[in-house]
C-alpha positions as CSV (number, residue, x, y, z in Angstrom):
1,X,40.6,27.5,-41.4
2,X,42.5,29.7,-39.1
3,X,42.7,29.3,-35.7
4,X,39.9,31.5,-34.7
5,X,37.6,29.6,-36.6
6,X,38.7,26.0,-35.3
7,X,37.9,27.9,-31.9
8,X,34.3,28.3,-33.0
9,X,34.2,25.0,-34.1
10,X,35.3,23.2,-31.1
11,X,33.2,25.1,-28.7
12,X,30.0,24.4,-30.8
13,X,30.8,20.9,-30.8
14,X,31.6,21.1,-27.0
15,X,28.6,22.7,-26.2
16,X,25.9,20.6,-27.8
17,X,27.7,17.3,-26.3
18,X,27.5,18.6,-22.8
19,X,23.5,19.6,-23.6
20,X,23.5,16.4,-25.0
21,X,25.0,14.7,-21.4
22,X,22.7,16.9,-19.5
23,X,19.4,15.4,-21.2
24,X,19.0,18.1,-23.9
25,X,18.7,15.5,-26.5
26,X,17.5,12.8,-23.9
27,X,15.1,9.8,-24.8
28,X,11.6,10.7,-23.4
29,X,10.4,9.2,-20.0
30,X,8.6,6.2,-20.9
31,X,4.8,6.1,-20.2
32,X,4.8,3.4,-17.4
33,X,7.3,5.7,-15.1
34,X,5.2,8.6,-16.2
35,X,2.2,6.9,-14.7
36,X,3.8,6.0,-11.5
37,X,2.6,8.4,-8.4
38,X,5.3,10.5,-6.5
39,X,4.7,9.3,-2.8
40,X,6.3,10.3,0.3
41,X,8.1,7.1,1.9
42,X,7.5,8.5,5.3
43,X,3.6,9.5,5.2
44,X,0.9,9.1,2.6
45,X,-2.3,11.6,2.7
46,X,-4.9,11.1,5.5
47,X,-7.5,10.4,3.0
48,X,-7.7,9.8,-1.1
49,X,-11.3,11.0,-1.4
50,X,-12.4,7.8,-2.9
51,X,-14.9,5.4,-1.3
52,X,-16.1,2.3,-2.0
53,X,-18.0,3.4,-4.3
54,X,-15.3,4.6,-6.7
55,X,-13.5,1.7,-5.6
56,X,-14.3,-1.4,-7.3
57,X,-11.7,-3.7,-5.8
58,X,-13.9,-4.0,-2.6
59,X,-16.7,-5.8,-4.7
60,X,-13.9,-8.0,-5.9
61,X,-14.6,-11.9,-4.5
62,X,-11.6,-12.5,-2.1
63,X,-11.2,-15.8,-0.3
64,X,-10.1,-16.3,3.8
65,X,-6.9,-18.5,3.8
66,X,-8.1,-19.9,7.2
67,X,-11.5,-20.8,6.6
68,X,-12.0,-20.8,2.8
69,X,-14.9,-18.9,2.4
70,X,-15.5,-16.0,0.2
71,X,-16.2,-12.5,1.7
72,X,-16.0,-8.9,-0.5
73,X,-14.8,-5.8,1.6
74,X,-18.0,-4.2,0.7
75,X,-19.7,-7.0,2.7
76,X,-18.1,-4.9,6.1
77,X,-19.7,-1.8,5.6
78,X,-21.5,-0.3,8.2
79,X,-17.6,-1.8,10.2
80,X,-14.8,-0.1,10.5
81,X,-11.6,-2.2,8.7
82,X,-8.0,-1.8,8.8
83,X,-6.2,-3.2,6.4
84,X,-2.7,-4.0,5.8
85,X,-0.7,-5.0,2.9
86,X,1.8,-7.7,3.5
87,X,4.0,-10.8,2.5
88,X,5.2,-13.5,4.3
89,X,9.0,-12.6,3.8
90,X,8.3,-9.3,5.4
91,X,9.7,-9.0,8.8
92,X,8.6,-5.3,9.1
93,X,5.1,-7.0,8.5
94,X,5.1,-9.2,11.5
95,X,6.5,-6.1,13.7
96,X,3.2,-4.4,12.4
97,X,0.9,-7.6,12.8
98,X,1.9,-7.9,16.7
99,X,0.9,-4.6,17.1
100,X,-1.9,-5.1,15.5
101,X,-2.7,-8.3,18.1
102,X,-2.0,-6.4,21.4
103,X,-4.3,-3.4,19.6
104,X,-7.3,-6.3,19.7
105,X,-6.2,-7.9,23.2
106,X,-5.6,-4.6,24.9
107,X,-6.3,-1.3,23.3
108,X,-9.5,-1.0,22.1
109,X,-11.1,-2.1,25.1
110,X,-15.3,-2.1,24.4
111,X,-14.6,-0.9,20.9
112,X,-12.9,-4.0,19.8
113,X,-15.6,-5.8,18.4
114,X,-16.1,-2.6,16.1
115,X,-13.1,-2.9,14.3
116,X,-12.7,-5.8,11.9
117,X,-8.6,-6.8,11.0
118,X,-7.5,-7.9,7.7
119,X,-4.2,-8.9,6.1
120,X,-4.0,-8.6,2.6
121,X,-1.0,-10.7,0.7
122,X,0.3,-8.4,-1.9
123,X,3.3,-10.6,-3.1
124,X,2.1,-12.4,-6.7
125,X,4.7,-15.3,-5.3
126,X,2.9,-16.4,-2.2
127,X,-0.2,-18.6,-2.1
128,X,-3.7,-19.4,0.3
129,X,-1.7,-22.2,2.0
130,X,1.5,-20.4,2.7
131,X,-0.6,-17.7,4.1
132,X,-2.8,-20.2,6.2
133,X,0.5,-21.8,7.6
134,X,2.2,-18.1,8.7
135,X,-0.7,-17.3,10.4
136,X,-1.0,-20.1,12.4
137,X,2.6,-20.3,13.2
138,X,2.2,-16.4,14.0
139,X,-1.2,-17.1,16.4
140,X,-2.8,-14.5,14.6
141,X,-6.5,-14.5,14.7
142,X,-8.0,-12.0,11.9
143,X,-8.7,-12.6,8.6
144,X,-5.9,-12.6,5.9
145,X,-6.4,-13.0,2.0
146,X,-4.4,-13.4,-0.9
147,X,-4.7,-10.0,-3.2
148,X,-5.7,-11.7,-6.6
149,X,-3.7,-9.3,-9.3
150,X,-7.0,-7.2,-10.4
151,X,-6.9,-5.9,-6.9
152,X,-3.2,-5.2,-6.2
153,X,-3.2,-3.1,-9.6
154,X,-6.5,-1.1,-8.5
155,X,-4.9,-0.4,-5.1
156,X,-1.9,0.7,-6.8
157,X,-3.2,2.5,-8.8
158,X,-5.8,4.6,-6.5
159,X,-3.2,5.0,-3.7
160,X,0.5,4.5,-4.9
161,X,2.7,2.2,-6.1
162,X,4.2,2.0,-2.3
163,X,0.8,0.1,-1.4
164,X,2.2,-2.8,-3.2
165,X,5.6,-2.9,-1.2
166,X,5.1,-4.8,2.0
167,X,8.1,-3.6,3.6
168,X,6.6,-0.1,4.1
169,X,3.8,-1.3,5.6
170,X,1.3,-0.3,4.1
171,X,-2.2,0.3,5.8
172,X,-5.7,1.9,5.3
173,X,-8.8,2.4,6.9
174,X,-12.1,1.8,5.8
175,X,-14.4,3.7,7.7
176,X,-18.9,2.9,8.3
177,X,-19.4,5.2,5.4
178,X,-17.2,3.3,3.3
179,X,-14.2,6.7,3.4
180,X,-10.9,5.1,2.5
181,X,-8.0,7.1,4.2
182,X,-4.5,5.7,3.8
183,X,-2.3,6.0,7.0
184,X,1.7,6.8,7.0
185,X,3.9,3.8,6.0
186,X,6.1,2.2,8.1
187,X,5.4,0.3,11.6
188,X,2.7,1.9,13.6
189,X,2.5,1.4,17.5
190,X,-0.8,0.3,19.1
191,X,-1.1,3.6,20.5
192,X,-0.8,5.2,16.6
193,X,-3.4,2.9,15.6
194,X,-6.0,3.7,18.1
195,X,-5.6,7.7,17.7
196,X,-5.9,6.6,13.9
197,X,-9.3,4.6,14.5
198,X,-10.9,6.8,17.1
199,X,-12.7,9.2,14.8
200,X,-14.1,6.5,13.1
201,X,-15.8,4.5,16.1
202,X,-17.8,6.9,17.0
């Protein structure tokens, strides 16, 4: 082999090993990352176009740490309900839950009876009593729930795996008609959350 011909050689073998480093003859992306949805960490769409109708999480039995009674978010409709995804570890959660408790005390005036609160554990880790015990260490007086598993995977599913990570806080509204429109992740002020509930109390 003369020297032009070892040439050859070594840039054919050069050339397939860099395709090979730059994911020509990469493994495939596995199904489960395939099936995870590409969300924006600052904003999430102003509605999904499902309602509870498509959504069968809201017939789903849930239980209210606080009282123990059984309620299903279908049971509110006719209400409007904001709803928030949280843990107990979540310290971007309890920013959002204050806000949350001077939007009742203060902002909503003659409309506060219209909107129902609910705090939805999302964390697999955390149980009814560690819930019932942050909330009345926190003097918080809505409802809050522990997600049973069915229900965290549906909501992942229909709205993002992000809906599952309490430190983006993670809210939606459920308006009288039973329209389910995500708002932006992150902490929202009281003032956000009113401009976000007004066109649903009328």
């Amino acid at each position: 082999m003369d020297m032009k011909q070892l040439y050859r050689v070594v840039s054919v073998i050069f050339t397939m090993g860099m395709l090979s480093a730059c994911g020509g003859n990469a493994s495939p992306i596995p199904e489960t990352l395939k099936k995870v949805p590409a969300v924006a960490s600052e904003t999430v769409a102003s509605s999904t176009g499902t309602n509870l109708a498509d959504a069968t999480w809201i017939t789903t039995p849930l239980t209210n740490v606080s009282t123990g009674e059984t309620f299903r978010m279908i049971d509110y409709k006719g209400k409007v309900v904001l709803v928030e995804m949280m843990a107990v570890w979540c310290t971007n959660c309890l920013q959002q839950q204050s806000q949350v408790k001077q939007m009742h005390q203060a902002a909503l005036g003659q409309n506060n009876d219209k909107v129902i609160s609910l705090s939805m554990d999302v964390d697999p880790n955390e149980q009814a009593k560690q819930l019932k015990e942050y909330r009345q260490q926190q003097g918080f007086e809505w409802g809050y729930t522990v997600a049973p598993a069915s229900v965290a995977r549906e909501i992942s599913n229909l709205y993002g795996s992000q809906f599952l990570n309490p430190s983006a806080v993670p809210m939606l509204i459920i308006d009288k008609q039973g329209g389910i429109h995500p708002l932006p992740f992150g902490v929202k002020s009281v003032a956000s959350l009113q401009e976000a509930l007004k066109p649903y109390l009328d």
